[in-house]
C-alpha positions in Angstrom: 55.1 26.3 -56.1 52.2 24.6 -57.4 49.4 26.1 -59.7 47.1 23.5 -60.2 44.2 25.8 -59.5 44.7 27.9 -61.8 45.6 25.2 -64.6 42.0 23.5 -63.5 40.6 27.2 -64.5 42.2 27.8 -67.7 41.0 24.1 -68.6 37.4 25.5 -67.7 37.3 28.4 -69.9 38.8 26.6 -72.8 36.8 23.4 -72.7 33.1 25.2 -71.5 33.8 28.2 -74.3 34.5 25.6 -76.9 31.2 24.0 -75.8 29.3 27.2 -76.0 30.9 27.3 -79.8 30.1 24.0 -80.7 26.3 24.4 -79.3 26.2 27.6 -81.5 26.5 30.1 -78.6 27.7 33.4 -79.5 30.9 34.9 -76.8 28.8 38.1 -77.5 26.2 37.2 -75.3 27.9 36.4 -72.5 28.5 40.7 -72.8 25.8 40.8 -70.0 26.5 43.4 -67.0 23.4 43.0 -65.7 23.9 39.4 -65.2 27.2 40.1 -63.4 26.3 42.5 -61.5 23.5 40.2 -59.7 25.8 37.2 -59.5 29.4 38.5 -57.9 27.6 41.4 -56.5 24.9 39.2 -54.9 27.1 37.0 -53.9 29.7 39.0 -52.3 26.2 40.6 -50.3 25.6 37.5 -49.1 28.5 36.9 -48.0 28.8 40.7 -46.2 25.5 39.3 -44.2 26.7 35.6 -43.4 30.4 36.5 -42.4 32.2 39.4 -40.2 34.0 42.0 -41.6 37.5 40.4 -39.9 36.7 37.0 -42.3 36.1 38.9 -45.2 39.2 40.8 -45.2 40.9 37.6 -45.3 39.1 36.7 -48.7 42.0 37.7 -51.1 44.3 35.9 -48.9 42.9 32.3 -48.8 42.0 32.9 -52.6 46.1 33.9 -53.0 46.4 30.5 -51.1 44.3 28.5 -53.2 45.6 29.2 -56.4 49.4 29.4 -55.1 49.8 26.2 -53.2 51.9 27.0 -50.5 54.8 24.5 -50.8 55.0 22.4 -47.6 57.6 20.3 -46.3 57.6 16.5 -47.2 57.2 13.8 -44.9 60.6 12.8 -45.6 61.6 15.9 -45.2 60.3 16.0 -41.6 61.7 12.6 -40.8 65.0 13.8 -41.9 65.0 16.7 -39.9 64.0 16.0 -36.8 66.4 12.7 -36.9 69.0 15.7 -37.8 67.9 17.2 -34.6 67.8 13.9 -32.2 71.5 13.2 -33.4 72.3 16.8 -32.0 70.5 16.3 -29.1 71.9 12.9 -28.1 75.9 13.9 -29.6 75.9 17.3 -27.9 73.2 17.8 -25.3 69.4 19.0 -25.5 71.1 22.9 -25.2 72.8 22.4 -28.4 69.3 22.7 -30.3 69.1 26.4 -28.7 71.3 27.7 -32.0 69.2 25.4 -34.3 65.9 27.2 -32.6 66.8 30.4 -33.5 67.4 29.6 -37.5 64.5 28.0 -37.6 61.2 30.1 -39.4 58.5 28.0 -38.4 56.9 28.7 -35.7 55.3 25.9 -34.6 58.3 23.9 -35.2 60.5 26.8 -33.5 58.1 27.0 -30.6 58.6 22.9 -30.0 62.2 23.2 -30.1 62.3 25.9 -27.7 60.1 23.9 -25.3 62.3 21.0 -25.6 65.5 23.3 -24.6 63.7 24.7 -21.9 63.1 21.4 -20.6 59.5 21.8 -20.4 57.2 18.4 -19.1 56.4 16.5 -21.7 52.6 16.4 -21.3 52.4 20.2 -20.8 54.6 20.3 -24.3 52.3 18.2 -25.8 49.1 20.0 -24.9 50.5 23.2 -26.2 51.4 21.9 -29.2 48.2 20.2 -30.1 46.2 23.0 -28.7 47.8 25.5 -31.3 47.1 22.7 -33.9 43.6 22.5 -33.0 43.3 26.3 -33.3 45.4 26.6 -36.6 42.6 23.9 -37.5 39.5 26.1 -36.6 40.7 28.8 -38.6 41.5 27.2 -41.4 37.6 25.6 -41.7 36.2 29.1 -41.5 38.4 30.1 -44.5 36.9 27.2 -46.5 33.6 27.6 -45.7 33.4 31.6 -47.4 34.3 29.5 -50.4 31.4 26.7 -49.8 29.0 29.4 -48.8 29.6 31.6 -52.0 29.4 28.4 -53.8 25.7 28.1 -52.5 24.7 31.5 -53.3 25.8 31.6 -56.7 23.6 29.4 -58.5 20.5 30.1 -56.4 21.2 33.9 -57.5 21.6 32.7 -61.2 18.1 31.7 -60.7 17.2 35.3 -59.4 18.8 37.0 -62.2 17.1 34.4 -64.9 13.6 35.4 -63.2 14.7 39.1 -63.2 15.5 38.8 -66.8 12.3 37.0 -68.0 10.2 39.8 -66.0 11.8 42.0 -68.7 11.7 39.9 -71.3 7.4 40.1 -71.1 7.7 43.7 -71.8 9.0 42.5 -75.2 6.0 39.8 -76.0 4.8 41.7 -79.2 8.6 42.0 -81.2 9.3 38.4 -81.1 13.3 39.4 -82.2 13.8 41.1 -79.0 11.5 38.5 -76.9 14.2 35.8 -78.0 17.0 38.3 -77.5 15.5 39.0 -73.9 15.2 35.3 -72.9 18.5 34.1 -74.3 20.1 37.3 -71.9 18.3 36.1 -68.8 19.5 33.1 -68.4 23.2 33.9 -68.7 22.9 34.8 -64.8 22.0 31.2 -64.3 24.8 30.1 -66.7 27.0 32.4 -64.5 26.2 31.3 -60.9 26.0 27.9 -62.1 29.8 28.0 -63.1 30.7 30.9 -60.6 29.4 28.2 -57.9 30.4 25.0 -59.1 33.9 25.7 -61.1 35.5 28.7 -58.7 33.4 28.9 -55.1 33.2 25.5 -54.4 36.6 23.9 -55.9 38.4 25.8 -54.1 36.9 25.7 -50.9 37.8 21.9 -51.5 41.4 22.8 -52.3 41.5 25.0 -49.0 40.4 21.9 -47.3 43.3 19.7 -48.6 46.1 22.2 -47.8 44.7 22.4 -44.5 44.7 18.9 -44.0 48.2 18.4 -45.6 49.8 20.6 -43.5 47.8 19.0 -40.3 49.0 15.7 -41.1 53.2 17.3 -41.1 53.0 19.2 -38.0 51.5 15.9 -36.5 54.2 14.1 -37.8 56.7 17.2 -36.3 54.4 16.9 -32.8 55.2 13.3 -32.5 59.0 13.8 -33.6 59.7 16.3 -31.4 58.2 14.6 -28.5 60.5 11.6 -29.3 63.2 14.1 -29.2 62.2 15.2 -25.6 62.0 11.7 -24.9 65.5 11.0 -25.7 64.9 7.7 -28.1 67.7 7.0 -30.6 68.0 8.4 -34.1 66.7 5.0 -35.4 64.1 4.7 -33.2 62.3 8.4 -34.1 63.3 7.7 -37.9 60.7 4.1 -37.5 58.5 6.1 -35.7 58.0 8.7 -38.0 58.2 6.5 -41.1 54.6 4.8 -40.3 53.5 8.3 -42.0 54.8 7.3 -45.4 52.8 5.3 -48.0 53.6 1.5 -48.1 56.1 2.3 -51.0 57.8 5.5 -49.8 58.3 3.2 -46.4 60.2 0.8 -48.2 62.5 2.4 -50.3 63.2 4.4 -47.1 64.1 1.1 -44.8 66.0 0.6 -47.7 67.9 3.6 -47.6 68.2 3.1 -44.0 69.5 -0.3 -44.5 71.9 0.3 -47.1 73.8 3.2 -44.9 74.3 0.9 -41.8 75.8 -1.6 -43.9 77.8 1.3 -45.4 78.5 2.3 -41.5 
């Protein structure tokens, strides 16, 4: 399980509050409930107006996401599993993959490999399967952009809650301790929404984005391996296939490999 999220956000604290220190910013000022209240309360209103209620809901879910990582199989992984598979298929027949499909917690993977038993046609197979990848897709781009959207309404309400609090601070123009006191306080809602927006909302929309595409790029890597599968091509053939996926490097050490266990054959 990676946590790089949440290493990013423990880097921002330390090195922006050892800024503040350095520029001779007190932590006490940041001791502003006013100036949260406008920022994550706005900005959870806007999203309530922008989004449904059934997107919303999923908020603590895609946030659980973003700072957990979901661990996601390799591509060599996936290359050695469905050449497992294809050596099953061509040793003891296609039906021989029914007991592997039931083991299997995927469900896009298990929903291939029950296609294939079923001897379903291949373009029908293929459809499905890059239907539900398409809508897997969709979803995932609505869950990034509550992220990018709150990232947009932050800073614009820091600037709401710096206007709010220099309304106030004119009520203070003849004590001039309290004037300075007054301004200094409203623009700690722009210092919030600035990093609210710019350091949570926004990076992890981005990180949403990559696990999305991540786990796009393996199931069309599983798509094209199980197709090859249905299509009855050799072990060595799928593994070549499939290893046009890997980075230049990863590709040769793995014709390597490949290489080294025929002559070991």
């Amino acid at each position: 399980m990676l946590m790089t999220t949440i290493i990013g956000l423990i880097l921002a604290f330390v090195f922006i509050g050892l800024g503040m220190l350095l520029k001779g910013v007190s932590v006490e000022a940041l001791a502003n409930p006013a100036a949260f209240l406008i920022i994550f309360g706005g900005t959870l209103s806007a999203l309530f107006v922008a989004f449904p209620l059934s997107e919303i809901k999923k908020f603590p879910i895609l946030l659980k996401i973003a700072l957990f990582e979901p661990k996601l199989p390799t591509e060599k992984e996936v290359i050695a599993t469905i050449v497992e598979w294809s050596i099953v298929a061509r040793t003891e027949g296609v039906l021989a993959l029914e007991e592997i499909a039931d083991s299997i917690e995927d469900p896009f993977l298990k929903n291939g490999l029950e296609m294939i038993v079923d001897g379903s046609d291949r373009d029908q197979m293929e459809e499905i399967l890059l239907d539900e990848l398409e809508a897997t897709s969709e979803r995932h781009k609505v869950g990034s952009l509550l992220f990018s959207q709150a990232g947009m309404y932050a800073p614009t309400l820091g600037v709401l809650g710096a206007v709010v609090g220099l309304v106030a601070a004119l009520g203070n123009l003849q004590d001039m301790d309290k004037l300075g006191h007054s301004i200094a306080a409203a623009f700690i809602a722009t210092l919030l929404g600035i990093f609210s927006g710019y350091v949570l909302w926004h990076p992890i929309s981005n990180k949403l984005k990559r696990i999305s595409k991540k786990e796009q790029d393996v199931k069309i890597m599983m798509i094209e391996g199980l197709l090859a599968i249905q299509d009855g091509l050799s072990p060595k053939v799928i593994e070549r296939k499939l290893s046009v996926y890997l980075p230049s490097r990863a590709r040769l050490k793995q014709e390597e490999k490949t290489s080294e266990e025929a002559e070991a054959a």
